[in-house]
N, C-alpha and C positions, 0 to 999 in steps of 0.2 A: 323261478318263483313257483309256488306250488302250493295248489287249494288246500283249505282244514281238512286233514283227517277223515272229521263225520261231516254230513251234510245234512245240519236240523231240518223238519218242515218247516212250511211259511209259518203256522201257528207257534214254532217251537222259538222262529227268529224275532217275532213278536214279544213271547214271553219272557224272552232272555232281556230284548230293550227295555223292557219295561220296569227289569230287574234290575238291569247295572246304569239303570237311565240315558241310555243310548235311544234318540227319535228314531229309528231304522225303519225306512219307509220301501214298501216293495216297490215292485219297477210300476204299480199302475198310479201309484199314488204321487204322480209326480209333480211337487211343490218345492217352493225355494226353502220352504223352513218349518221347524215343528213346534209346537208351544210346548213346554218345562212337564215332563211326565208327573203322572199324579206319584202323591207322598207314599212314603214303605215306612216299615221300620226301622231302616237303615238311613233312610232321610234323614227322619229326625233323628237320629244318633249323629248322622253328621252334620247337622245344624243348628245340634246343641254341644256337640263337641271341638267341632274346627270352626275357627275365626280369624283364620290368617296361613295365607296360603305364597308358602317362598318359593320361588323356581331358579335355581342355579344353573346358570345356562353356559357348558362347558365348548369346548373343541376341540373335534377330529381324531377320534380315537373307536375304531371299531371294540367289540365287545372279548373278541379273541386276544389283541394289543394289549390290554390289560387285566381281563380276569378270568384266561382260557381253562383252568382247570379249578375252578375258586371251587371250593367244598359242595354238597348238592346241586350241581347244573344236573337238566335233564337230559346236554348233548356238551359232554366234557372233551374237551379236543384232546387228548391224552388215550379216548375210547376210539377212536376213528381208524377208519381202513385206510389203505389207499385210496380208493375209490369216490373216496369223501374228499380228498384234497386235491390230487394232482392236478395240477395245470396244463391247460392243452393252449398249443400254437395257434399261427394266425391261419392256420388250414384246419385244425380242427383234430389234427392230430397231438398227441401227450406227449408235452416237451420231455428228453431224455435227464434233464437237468435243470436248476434254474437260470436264468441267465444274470449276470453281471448284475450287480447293482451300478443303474447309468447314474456317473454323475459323484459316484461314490455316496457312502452314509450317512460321515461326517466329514463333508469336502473342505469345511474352514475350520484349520485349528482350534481347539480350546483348550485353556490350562485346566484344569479344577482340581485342588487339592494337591498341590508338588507334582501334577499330571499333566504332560500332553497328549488330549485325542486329537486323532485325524486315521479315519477312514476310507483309504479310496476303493477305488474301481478295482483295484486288483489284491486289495485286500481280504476281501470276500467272494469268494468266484468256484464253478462250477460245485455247489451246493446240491445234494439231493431235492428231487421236484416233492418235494413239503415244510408242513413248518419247519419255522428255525426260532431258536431264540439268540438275540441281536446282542452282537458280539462287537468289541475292542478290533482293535487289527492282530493282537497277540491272541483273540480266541478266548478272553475273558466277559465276564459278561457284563456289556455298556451297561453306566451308571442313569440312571433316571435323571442325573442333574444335566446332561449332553445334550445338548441340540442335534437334533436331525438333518437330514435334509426335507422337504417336502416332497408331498405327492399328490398327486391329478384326484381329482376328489370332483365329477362335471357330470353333468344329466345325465349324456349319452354315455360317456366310457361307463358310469355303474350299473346300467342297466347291459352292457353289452358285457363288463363282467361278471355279472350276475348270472346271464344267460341262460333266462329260463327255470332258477334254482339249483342249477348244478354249481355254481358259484365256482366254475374252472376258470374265469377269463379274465381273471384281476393280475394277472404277469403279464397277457397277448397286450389287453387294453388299459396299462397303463404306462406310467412314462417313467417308473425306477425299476424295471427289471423287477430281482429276485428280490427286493426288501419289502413287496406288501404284503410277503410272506411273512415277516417275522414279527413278533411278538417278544415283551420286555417277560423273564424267566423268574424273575427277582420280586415280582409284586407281592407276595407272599407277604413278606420281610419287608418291604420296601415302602410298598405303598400303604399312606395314611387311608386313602378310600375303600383299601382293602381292609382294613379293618374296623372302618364305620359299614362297610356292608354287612361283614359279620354279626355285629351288634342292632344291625335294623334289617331293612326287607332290602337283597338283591333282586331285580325283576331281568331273567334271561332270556325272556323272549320278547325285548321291547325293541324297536328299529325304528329307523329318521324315517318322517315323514312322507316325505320327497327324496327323488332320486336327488344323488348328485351333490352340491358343495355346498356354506356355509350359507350363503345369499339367501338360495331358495327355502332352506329349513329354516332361518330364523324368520322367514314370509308366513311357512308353513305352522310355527310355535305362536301368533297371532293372530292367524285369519284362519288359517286350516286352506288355502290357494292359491293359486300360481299367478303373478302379476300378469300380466297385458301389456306388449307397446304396441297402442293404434296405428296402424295406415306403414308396418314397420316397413315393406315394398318401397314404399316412397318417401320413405324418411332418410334424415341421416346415418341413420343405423341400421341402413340396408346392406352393406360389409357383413356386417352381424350374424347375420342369419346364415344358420347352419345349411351345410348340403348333407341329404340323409339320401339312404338307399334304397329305403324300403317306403317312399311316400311322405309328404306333408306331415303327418300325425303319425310316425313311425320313430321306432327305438334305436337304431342303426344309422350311425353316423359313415357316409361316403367316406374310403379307404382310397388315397392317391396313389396311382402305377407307380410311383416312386418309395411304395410302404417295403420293409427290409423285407427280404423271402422267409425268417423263421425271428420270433421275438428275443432266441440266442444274439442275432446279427445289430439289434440295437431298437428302439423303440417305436412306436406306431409312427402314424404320417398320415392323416385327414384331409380332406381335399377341403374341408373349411370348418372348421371347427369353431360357434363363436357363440353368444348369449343368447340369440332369441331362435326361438321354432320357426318353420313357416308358416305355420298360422299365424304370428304375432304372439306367442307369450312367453317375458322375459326366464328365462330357466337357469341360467349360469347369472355373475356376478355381473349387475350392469349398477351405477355410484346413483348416492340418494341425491335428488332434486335440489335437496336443501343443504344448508351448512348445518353439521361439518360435513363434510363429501372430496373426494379425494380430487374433485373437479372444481379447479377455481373459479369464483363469479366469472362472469363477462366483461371484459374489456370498458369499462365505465357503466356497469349493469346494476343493476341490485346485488350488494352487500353478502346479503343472507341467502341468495339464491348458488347453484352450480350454473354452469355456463348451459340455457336450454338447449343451445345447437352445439352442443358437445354430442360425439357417436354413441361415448361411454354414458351418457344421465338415462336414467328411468324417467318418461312423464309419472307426473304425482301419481297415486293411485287414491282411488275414492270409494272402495264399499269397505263394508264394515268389517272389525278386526273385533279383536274377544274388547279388547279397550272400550270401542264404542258401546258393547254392548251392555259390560257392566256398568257405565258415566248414566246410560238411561236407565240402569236398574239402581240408581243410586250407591251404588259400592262403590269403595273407594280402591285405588289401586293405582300402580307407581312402575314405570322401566327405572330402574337405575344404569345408567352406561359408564361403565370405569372408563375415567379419564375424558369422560365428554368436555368437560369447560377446558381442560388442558387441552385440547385437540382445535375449541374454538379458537383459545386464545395464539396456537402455534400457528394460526391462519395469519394474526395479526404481528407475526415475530417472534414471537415466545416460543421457549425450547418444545422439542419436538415429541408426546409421549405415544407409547407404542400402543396404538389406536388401531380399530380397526373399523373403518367407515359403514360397511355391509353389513355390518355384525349388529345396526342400529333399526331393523324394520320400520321401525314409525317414524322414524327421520322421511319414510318416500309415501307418506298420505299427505293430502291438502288438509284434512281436518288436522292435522297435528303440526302445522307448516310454522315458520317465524311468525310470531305477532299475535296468534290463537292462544285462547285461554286455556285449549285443552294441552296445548306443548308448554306450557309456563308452569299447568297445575301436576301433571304426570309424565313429561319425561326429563328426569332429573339425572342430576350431574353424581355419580356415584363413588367420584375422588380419585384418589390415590392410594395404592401400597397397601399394607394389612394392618392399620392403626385406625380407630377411630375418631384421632385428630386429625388425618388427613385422608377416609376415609368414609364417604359421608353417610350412604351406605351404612358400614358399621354403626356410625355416632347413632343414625334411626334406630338402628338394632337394639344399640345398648339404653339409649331413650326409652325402647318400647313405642316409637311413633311409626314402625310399619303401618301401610294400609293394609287393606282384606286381601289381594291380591298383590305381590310384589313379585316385579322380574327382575332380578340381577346378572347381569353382562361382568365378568372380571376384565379390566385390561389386558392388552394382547400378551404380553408378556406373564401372565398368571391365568392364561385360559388351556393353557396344556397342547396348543397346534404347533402340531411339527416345522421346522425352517424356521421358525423365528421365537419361539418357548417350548422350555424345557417339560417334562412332565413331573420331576420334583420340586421345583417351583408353586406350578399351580396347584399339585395337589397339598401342599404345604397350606396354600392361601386357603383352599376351601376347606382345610380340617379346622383351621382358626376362625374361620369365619363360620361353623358349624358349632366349636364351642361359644361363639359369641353369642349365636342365635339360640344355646340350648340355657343361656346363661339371661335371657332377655324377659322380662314382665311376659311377652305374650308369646312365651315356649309349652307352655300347656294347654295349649289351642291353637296349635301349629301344624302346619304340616310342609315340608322341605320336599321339594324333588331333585336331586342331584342329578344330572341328565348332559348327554352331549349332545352338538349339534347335528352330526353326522360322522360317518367310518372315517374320513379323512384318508381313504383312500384303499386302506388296510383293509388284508383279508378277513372275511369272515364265511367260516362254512354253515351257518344256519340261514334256510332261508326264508327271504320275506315271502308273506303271504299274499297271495295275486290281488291288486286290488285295484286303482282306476291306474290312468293313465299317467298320473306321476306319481305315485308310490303305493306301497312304501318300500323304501329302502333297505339297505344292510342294519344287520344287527347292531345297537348301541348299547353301551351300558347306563344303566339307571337304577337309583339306590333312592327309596323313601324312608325317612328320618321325621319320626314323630311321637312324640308320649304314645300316640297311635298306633304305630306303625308295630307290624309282629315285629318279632324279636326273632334275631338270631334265623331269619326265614329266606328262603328263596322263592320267589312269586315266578309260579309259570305261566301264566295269565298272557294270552296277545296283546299287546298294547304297543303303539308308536305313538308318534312325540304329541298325535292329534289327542290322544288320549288326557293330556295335560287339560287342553280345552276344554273335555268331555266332563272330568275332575269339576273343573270350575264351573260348567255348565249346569252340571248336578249341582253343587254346593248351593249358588245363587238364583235358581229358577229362571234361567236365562232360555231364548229362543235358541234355537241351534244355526251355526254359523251355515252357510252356502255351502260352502266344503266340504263342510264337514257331511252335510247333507247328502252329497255327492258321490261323497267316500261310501256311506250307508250304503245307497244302491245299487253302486259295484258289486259289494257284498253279497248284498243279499239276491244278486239276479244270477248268483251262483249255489246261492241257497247257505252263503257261509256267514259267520257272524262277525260285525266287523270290529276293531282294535276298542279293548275295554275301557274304564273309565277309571282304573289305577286305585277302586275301591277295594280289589282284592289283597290288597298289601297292606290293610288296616286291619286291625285285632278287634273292634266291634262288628265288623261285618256280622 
């Protein structure tokens, strides 16, 4: 990871807050929160112009995976040396090659279209150590309708591939070899998103939040912070707790004498690798308290509850999320989660839909728990499929009954994550689900963020900008769609996923979340300015 470029004065890191509406408070000014900066010109533009604010919230696709050479980037993977990609071993030396994809690419058969793929391990093998674009077993180029395999996408492996900004250690410290190298070759042509980017603002230097997997970033897409499990030492979920090498509050996950001698010989080996830090706060995927949760009630327990003395449950969490904080500024605002009631009702017998429990952040507050008025009023069941008759989601769309703030979750199978959906699938669902929205009563006072949750694992050589202690992470791709938005533009603007917050923060006059707060001071005790507020990818700016 590696500081801004320039390093503003204190006055200059003021002037800029105050501009893009970022509370950025220096190290002496230490409070939990800042009150809503005074009005601009730009304010009121966008509080006479936006009145509804959508956030698409994709999966697991780093920035390079799908738009490495997309038309004006400021760091086109196409321009890059060696120097800029090669991967180095678990010693620190520059692997000669890459190693094997473990596991193989596509290790389970698929037909599609009169075709069988399958990928294995010795299908693709001793690769030059750089990109590649991801290949059939015959050397043609995989179709975007193919499932993948997955890949290790966790706190500690992205920070230790990351290492520092050099971004060499995504082969050593992850668990498929040579394929976090590669990248789909065909997006060009292929992908729908490729060419709603074109048409609106791509932003290429935006990155997840938080290090690490799906869990932590969608915590981080509603609060801007890293859950807590209390007293974790003497919990159930003391298993859990990772062994690191470098201290309590350290980036480096303990490597077991049993790890291979070279990442050629086969993939790492941790002496424990598990959810929570030793301080106690949860960072990988630990199941929501509540139903739906992949953790069944208890044994004659409550219902609606997961099992508390399960290892895997999160306790509830209780401070405030961007939700809470619009419900007291009076805004209105909606999660939609594909497939929620289908996933309820699969608890009860009903067929089973490809759900993903994690992927539901407010499922793990007690303000939002069974039986609250605030989980009955805003977190709704977002359907099925890409119809507005079994899409419920959509029918709001085409209604025009959005609130001011909506979050949409696609179903697992239409969110684009590797192992278990394809990436022409989902990008299929969000181009129609983007003419739906451009086709809706409230599309001229809109504004969309198309956005993933995190790299899923995949390389990417730009790096995050140094910031606290959990992020931010690897580069994502994100695409603003709106009567608004430039046209035809690429936004070089810093911004990660907090930035969404920031967005909403500005629009509504809100306090600034903990976090987000937190995130500020990092920044500025380096004298840099911290991740924008996604204003710059508007045409009235």
């Amino acid at each position: 990871m590696n500081d801004q470029p320039s390093k503003p004065s204190r006055r200059q890191i003021f002037r800029a807050a105050a501009a893009t509406g970022i509370a950025t408070a220096l190290p002496s000014a230490m409070v939990e929160a800042k009150p809503a900066p005074k009005h601009t010109s730009l304010d009121a533009k966008l509080k006479a112009n936006v009145k509804h604010v959508v956030v698409i919230y994709l999966e697991n696709r780093s920035f390079n995976n799908l738009f490495a050479d997309f038309p004006g980037l400021a760091a086109p993977m196409s321009a890059l040396k060696p120097a800029d990609y090669q991967q180095r071993d678990y010693d620190g030396s520059i692997l000669p090659t890459l190693p094997k994809i473990w596991g193989g690419l596509v290790p389970t058969p698929q037909d599609i279209g009169g075709k069988r793929y399958e990928v294995k391990e010795e299908h693709i093998q001793h690769l030059p150590n750089a990109p590649f674009k991801l290949s059939d077993a015959e050397g043609k180029p995989l179709p975007e309708s193919v499932i993948t395999r997955d890949l290790w996408h966790l706190f500690y492996q992205n920070q230790m591939q990351i290492n520092g900004g050099k971004n060499d250690g995504f082969v050593a410290w992850g668990n498929t070899g040579g394929m976090v190298m590669g990248h789909y070759g065909e997006t060009s042509k292929n992908l729908g998103l490729w060419q709603v980017a074109r048409e609106y603002t791509l932003c290429d230097n935006f990155f997840m939040a938080a290090f690490g997997g799906s869990y932590l970033n969608h915590q981080f897409l509603i609060s801007g912070r890293t859950p807590e499990y209390p007293d974790a030492a003497n919990s159930v979920a003391k298993k859990k707790i990772c062994a690191l090498s470098d201290g309590p509050t350290g980036t480096r996950l303990a490597v077991s004498p049993d790890n291979p001698k070279s990442a050629l010989d086969g993939k790492p080996v941790y002496v424990n690798d598990g959810a929570i830090t030793p301080d106690g706060f949860a960072v990988n995927t630990m199941a929501p308290p509540y139903q739906p949760s992949y953790i069944r009630p208890a044994a004659g327990g409550d219902t609606t509850l997961a099992d508390p003395n399960d290892p895997a449950v999160l306790p509830p969490q209780t401070y405030d999320t961007i939700g809470d904080l619009l419900s007291r500024k009076g805004v209105s605002w909606a999660w939609y989660g594909g497939a929620f009631q289908a996933a309820l009702d699969a608890k009860g017998g009903g067929p089973k839909p490809n759900f993903q429990y994690h992927h539901q952040p407010f499922n793990y507050f007690k303000q939002f728990g069974p039986g609250t008025s605030a989980r009955s009023e805003h977190l709704r069941d977002g359907g099925l499929g890409d119809s507005p008759i079994s899409n419920k989601f959509l029918a709001d769309v085409v209604a025009g009954k959005l609130p001011a703030v909506t979050f949409y979750k696609p179903q697992g199978n239409l969110n684009l994550h590797a192992g278990y959906s394809d990436v022409e699938s989902g990008d299929q669902h969000v181009v129609n689900v983007l003419e739906h929205l451009k086709k809706s009563p409230q599309w001229k006072d809109m504004v969309v963020v198309v956005t993933f949750d995190e790299n899923g694992g995949w390389w990417d050589h730009v790096a995050p900008p140094k910031g606290d202690r959990w992020g931010p992470g690897s580069r994502i791709p994100a695409i603003i769609v709106s009567p608004h938005a430039k046209k035809g533009a690429v936004d070089h603007s810093f911004y990660d996923t907090t930035s969404i917050l920031r967005f909403i923060t500005r629009l509504h006059d809100l306090p600034l979340l903990q976090g987000l707060d937190v995130r500020n001071k990092a920044f500025a005790e380096r004298s840099a300015l911290p991740p924008g507020d996604l204003t710059g990818a508007l045409a009235f700016r």
